[in-house]
C-alpha positions as CSV (number, residue, x, y, z in Angstrom):
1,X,-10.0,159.6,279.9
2,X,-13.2,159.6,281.4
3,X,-14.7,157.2,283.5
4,X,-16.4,155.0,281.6
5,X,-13.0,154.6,279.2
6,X,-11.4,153.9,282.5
7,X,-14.0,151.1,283.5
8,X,-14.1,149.8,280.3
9,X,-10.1,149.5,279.6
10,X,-10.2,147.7,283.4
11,X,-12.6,145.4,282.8
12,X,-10.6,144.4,279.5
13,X,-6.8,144.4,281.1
14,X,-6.2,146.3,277.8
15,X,-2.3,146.4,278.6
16,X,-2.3,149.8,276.4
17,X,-3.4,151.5,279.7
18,X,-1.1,150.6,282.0
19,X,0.4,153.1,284.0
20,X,-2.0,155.8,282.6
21,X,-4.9,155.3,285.7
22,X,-5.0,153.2,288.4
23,X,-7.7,151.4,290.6
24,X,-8.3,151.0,293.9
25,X,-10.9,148.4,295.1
26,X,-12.6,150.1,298.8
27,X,-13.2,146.5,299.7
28,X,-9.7,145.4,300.0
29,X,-8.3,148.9,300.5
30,X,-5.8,147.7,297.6
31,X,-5.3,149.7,294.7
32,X,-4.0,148.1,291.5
33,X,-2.5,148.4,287.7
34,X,-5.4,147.9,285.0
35,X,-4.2,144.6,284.1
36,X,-4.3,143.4,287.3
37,X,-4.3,139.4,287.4
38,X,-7.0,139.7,290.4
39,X,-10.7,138.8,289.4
40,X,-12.4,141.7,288.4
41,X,-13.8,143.6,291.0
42,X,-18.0,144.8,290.9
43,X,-17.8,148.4,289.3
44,X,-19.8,149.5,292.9
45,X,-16.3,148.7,294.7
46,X,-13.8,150.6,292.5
47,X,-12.5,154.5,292.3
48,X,-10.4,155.3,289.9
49,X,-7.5,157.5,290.1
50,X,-4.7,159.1,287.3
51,X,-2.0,158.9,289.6
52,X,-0.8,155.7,292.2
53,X,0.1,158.6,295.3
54,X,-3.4,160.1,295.4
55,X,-4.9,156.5,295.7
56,X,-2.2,156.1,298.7
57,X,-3.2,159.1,299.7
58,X,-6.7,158.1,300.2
59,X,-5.4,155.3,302.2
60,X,-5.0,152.8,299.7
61,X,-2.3,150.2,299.7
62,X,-0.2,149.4,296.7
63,X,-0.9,145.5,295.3
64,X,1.6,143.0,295.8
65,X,0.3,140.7,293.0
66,X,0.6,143.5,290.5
67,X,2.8,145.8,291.7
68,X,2.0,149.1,290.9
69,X,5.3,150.5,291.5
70,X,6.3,148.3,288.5
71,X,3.8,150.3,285.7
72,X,4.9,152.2,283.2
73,X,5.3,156.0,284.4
74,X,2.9,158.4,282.7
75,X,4.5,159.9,279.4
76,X,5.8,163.5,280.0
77,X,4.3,164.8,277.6
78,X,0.6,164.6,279.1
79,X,-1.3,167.1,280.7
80,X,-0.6,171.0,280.9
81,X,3.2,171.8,279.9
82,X,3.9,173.8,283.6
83,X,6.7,174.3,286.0
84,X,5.1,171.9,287.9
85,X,5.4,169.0,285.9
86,X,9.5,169.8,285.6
87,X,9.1,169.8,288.5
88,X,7.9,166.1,288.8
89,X,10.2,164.4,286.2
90,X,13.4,166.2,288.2
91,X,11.6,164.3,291.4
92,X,11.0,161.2,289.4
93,X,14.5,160.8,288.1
94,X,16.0,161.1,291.9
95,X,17.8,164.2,291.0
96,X,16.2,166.8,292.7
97,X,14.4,166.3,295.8
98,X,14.3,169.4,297.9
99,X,12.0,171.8,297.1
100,X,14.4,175.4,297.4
101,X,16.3,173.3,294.9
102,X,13.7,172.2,292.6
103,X,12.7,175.9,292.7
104,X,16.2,177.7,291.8
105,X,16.9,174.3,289.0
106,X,13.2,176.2,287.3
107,X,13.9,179.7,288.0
108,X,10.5,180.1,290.5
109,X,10.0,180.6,294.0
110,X,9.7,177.7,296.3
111,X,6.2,179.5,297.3
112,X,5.0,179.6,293.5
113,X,6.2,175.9,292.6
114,X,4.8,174.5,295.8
115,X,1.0,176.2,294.7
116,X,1.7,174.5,291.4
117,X,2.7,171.3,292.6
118,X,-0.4,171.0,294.5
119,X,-2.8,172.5,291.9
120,X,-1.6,170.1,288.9
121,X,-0.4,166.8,291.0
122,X,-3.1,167.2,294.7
123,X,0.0,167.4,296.8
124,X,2.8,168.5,298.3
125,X,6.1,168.4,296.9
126,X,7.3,166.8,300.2
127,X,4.6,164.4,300.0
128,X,5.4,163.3,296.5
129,X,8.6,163.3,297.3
130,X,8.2,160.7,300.0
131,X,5.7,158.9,298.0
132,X,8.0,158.6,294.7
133,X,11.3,157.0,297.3
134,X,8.7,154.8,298.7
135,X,7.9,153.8,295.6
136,X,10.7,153.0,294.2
137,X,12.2,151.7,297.7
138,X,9.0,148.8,297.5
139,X,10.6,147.8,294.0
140,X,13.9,146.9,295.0
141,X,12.4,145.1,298.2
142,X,10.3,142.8,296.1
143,X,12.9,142.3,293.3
144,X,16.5,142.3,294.6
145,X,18.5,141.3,297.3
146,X,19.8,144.5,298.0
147,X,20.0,144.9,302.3
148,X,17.2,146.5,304.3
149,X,19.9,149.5,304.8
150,X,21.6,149.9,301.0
151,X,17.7,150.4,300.0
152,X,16.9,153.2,302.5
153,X,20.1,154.9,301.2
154,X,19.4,154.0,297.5
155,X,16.1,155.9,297.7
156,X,17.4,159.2,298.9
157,X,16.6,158.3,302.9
158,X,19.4,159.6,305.2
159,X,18.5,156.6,308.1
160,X,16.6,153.4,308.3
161,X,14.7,154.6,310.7
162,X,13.5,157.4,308.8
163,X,12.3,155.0,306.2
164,X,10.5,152.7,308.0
165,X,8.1,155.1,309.5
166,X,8.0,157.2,305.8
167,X,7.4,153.3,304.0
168,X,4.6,152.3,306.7
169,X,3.1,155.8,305.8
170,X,2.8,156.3,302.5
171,X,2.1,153.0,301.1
172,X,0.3,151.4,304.6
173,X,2.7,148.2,304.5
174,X,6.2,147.4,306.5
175,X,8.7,147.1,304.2
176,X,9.4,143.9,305.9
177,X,6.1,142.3,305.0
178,X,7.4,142.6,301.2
179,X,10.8,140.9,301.5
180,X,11.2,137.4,300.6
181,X,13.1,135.0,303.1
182,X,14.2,132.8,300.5
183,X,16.5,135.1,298.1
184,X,19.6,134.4,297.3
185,X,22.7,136.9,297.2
186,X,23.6,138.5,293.7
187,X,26.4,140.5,292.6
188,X,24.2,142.3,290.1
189,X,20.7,143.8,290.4
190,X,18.1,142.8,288.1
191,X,14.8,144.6,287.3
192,X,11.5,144.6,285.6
193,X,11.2,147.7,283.5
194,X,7.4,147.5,281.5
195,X,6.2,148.9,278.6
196,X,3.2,150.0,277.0
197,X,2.4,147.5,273.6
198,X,3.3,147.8,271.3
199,X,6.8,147.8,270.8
200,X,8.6,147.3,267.8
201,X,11.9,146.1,269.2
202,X,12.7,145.0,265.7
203,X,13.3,148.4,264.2
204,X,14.9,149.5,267.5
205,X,17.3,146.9,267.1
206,X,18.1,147.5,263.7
207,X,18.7,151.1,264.5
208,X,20.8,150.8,267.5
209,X,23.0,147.7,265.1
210,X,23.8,150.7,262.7
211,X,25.3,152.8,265.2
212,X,26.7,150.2,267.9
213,X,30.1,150.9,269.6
214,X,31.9,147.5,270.2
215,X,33.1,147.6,273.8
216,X,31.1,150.3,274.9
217,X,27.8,148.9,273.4
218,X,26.2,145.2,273.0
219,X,23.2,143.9,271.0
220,X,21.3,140.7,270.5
221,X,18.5,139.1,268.7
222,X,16.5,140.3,272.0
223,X,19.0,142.5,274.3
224,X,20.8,145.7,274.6
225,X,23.2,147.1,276.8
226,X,26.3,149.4,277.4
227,X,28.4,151.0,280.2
228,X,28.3,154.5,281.6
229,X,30.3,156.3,284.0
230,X,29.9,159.6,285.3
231,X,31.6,161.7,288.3
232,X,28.7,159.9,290.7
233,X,28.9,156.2,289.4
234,X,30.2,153.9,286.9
235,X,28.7,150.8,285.6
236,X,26.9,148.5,282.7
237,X,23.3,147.2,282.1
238,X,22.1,145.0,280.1
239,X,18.6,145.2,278.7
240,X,16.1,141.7,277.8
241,X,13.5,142.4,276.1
242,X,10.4,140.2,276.8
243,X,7.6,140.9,274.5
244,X,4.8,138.1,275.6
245,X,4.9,140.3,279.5
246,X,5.5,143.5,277.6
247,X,8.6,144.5,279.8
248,X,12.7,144.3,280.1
249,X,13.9,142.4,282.4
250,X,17.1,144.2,283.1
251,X,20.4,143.4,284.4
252,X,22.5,146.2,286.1
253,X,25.9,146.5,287.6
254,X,27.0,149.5,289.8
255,X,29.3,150.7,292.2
256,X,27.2,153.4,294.2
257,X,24.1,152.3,294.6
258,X,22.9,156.0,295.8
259,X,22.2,156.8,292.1
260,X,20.2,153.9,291.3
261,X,17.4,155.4,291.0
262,X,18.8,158.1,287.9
263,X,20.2,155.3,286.3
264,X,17.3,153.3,286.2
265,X,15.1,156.5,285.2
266,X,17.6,157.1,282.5
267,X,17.7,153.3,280.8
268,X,13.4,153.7,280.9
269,X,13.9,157.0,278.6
270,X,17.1,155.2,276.7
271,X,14.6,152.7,275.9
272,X,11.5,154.8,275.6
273,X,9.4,152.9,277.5
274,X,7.0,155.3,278.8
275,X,5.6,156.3,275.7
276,X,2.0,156.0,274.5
277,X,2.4,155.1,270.6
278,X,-1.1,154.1,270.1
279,X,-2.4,158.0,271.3
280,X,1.0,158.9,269.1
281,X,0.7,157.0,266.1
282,X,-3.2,157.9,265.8
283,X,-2.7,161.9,265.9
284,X,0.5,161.5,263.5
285,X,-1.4,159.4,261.3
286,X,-4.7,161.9,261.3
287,X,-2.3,164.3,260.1
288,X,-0.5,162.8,257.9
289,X,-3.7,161.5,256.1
290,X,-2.2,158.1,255.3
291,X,0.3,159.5,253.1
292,X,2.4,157.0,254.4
293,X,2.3,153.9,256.5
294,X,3.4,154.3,259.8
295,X,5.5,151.8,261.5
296,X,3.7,150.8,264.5
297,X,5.2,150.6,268.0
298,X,8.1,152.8,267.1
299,X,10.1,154.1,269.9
300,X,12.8,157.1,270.0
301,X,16.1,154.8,270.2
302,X,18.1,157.8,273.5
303,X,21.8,158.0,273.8
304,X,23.0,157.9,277.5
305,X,23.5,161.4,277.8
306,X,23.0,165.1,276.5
307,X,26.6,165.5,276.0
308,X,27.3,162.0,274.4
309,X,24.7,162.7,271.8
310,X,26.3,166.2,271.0
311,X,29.6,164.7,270.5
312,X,28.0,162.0,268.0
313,X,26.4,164.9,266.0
314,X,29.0,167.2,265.7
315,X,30.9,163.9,264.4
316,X,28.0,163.0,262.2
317,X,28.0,166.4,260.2
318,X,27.6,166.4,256.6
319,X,28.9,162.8,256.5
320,X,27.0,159.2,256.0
321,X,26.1,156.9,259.0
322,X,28.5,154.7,258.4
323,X,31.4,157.3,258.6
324,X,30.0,158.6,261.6
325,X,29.7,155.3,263.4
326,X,33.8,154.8,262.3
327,X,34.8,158.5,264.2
328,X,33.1,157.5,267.4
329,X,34.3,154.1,267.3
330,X,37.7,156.0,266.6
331,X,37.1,158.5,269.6
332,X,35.6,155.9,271.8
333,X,39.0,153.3,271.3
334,X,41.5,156.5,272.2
335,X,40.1,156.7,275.2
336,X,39.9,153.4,276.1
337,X,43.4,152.8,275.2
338,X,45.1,152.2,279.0
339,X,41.3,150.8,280.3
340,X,40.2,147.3,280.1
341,X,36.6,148.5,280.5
342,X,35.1,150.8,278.0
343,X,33.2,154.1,279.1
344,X,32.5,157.2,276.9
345,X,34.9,159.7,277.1
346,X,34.5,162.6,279.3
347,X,34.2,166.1,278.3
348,X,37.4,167.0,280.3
349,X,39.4,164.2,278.3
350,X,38.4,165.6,274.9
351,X,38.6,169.3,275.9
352,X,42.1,169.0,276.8
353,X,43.2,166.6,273.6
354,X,44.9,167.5,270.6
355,X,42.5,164.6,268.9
356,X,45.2,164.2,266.1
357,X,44.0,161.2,265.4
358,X,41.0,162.1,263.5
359,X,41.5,162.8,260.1
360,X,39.2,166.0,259.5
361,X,39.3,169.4,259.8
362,X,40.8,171.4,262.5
363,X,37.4,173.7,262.8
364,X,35.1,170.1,263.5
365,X,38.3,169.6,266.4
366,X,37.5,172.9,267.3
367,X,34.1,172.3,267.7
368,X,34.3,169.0,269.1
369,X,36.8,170.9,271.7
370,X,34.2,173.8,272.6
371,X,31.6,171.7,273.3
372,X,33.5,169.0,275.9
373,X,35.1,172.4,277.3
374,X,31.3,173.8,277.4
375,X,29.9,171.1,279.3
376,X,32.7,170.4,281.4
377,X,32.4,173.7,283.0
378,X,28.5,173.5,283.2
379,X,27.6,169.6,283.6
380,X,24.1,170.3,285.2
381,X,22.9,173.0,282.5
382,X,20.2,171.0,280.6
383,X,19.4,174.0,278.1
384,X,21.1,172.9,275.0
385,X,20.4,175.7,273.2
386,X,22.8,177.4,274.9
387,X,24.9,175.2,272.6
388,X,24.2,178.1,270.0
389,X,26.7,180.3,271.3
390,X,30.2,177.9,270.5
391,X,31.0,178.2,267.0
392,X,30.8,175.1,264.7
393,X,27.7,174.2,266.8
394,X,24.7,175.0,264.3
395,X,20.4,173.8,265.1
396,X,21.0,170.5,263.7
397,X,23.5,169.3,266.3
398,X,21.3,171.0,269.3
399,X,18.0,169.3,267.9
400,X,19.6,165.6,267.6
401,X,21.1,166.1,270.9
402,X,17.6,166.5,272.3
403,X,16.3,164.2,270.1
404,X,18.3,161.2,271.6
405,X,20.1,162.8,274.3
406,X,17.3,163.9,276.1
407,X,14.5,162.2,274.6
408,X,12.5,165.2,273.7
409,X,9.2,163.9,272.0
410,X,8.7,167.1,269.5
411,X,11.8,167.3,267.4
412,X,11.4,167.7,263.6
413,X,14.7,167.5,262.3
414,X,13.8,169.7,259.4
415,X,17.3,169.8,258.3
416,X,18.4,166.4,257.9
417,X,18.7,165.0,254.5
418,X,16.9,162.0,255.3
419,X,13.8,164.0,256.6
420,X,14.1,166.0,253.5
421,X,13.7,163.3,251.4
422,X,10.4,161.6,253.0
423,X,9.0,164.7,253.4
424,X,9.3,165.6,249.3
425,X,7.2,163.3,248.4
426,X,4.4,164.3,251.2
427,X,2.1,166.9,249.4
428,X,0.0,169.6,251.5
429,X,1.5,168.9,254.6
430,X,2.6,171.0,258.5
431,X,4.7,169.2,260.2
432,X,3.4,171.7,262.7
433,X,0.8,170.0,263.3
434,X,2.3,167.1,264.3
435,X,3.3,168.5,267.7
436,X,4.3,167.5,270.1
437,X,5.0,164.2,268.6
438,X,7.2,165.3,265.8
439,X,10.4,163.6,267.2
440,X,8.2,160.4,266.9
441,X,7.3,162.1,263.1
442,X,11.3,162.3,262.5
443,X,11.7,158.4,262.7
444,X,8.4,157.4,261.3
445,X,10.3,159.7,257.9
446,X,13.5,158.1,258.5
447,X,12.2,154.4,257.8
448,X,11.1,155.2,255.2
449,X,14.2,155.5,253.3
């Protein structure tokens, strides 16, 4: 964007631009979200910058009335496709902090990614790093009643200490100057998750009610949730969506409040709510030249996680939804049998079962076996095409498992019968073209069967 877009989208509070720039006012020495409640400051006063840390860089402290640690985080999919930005989302989903790690998770040199880091992002990886648990520390200050300590911890600081002098830092406020005196204790955690308008929560709804897992899954006229459970926590959330303030306000329950901070970052890409669908639905509908109508504010409906989603392909081969939904609901009860709480089951419980109680073929067993086998022996490889190599695991299941596993935005899923069919009746067209919104292109074809 250039300036004068910036000034302009400002001066309007378009909420289509939140998150995407921010602005600080060098009166105040505040820097804000574009739709900043505050009266408009004189254009003389204002800087504008694409990312919150470089305006706290420059000295600027974060809002209180508009929180910019609340905005919607810049789609992945902007800006040059580098090691660097990997090397960002990793940071931004609390995985990966340290950067010898960061560099041997992308195959570099710490010296390489640490030029790369600076050229694309005007800092260090430490500095981001610091910046991002900051960030994410001032959330849960000004919206839960989680203790001074338990927040330190929960954004990846080893002492309280430590974070006090890191929070006074990089966002020039004491953490205590954000928490409220008057909140009461909570046994769950709730949050405000934003959104970019539009979004059609309609047609995520009626997606998600075609392939909902009773027990492990829960849907209303204006909620979702589910549990989840992994080696490093277990828990459920619970997901309102509140379309007049264009967020969620979302309800979470979890035993090891150390992984906040993924879980969170994982419900935002369950939910897809860093996407941009106006920039998406105006280059998809340049090149589809109105051949058909685009459903606007569409979002890409994720599963929890990677391996989840590959287990609810290879169950949805060559078979109708419905038939599908009934094998995972079949899967999904097994385990549950001797729980009281339902999770997804784990790749070491279906890699070591006989799964008798399906009624298919042994070589779909097989398969199903492989892959839980697979990922139990590899559970932080991300490169699903490595997938390829177990038999009974063909392109189809690898591409929807990026689809919704890992929220991949430029996934054509050329062989599904579904896509087949809206794309027959689309003359002189290249999907190619499309990129790199074609997993955006894949649902836009699906509704319209």
């Amino acid at each position: 964007m250039t300036s004068q877009q910036w000034q302009t989208a400002r001066q309007s509070r378009d909420p289509r631009f939140d998150g995407v720039f921010f602005v600080a006012v060098k009166s105040t020495g505040i820097y804000c979200r574009p739709i900043c409640p505050a009266p408009t400051a004189q254009e003389k006063n204002v800087e504008y910058y694409q990312y919150a840390h470089l305006a706290a860089q420059d000295g600027f402290r974060p809002c209180i009335r508009c929180r910019p640690d609340s905005a919607p985080n810049s789609p992945a999919w902007l800006g040059t496709k580098t090691t660097a930005l990997r090397a960002k989302q990793l940071i931004d989903k609390g995985e990966a902090y340290d950067c010898e790690v960061l560099a041997d998770r992308l195959g570099v040199s710490s010296r390489y990614l640490r030029r790369l880091f600076n050229q694309h992002f005007g800092l260090s990886i430490t500095q981001y790093r610091l910046f991002n648990q900051c960030n994410f520390a001032k959330q849960l200050l000004q919206e839960t009643d989680l203790s001074v300590a338990d927040i330190a911890f929960a954004s990846g600081f080893n002492s309280i200490r430590r974070f006090n002098d890191a929070f006074l830092k990089q966002l020039n406020i004491a953490p205590s100057k954000l928490r409220k005196s008057d909140k009461k204790p909570s046994a769950t955690l709730t949050l405000t998750l934003a959104f970019r308008p539009p979004y059609n929560w309609q047609a995520l709804h009626d997606f998600l009610q075609r392939r909902l897992i009773s027990g492990l899954e829960w849907l209303s006229a204006t909620s979702y949730g589910r549990t989840f459970k992994d080696k490093y926590c277990q828990g459920q959330f619970t997901a309102h969506f509140v379309e007049h303030k264009n967020h969620f306000k979302v309800v979470i329950d979890i035993d090891n409040t150390r992984y906040l901070q993924q879980v969170i970052h994982n419900i935002r890409r369950v939910l897809d709510l860093d996407a941009d669908t106006h920039t998406i639905e105006q280059h998809l509908d340049a090149e589809l030249k109105g051949a058909i109508p685009l459903c606007v504010g569409l979002r890409l409906p994720g599963i929890w996680s990677d391996y989840e989603a590959g287990i609810r392909a290879v169950l949805g081969q060559q078979v109708s939804v419905t038939a599908a939904h009934n094998l995972v609901t079949q899967l999904v009860n097994e385990f549950n049998q001797q729980s009281t709480n339902y999770y997804f089951p784990s790749p070491d419980w279906v890699a070591n079962s006989e799964l008798d109680f399906f009624k298919m073929p042994q070589s779909r067993k097989d398969a199903l076996r492989r892959l839980s086998a697979y990922c139990q022996q590899n559970p932080e490889n991300q490169e699903l095409d490595n997938w390829l190599e177990l038999k009974g695991i063909g392109p189809w299941t690898v591409n929807y498992a990026k689809l919704r596993g890992q929220s991949h935005p430029d996934i054509l899923l050329a062989g599904d019968l579904g896509v087949k069919k809206a794309l027959a009746g689309i003359s002189e067209f290249n999907s190619e073209h499309c990129a790199p919104f074609r997993s955006y292109l894949t649902f836009q074809l699906w509704q319209q069967l």
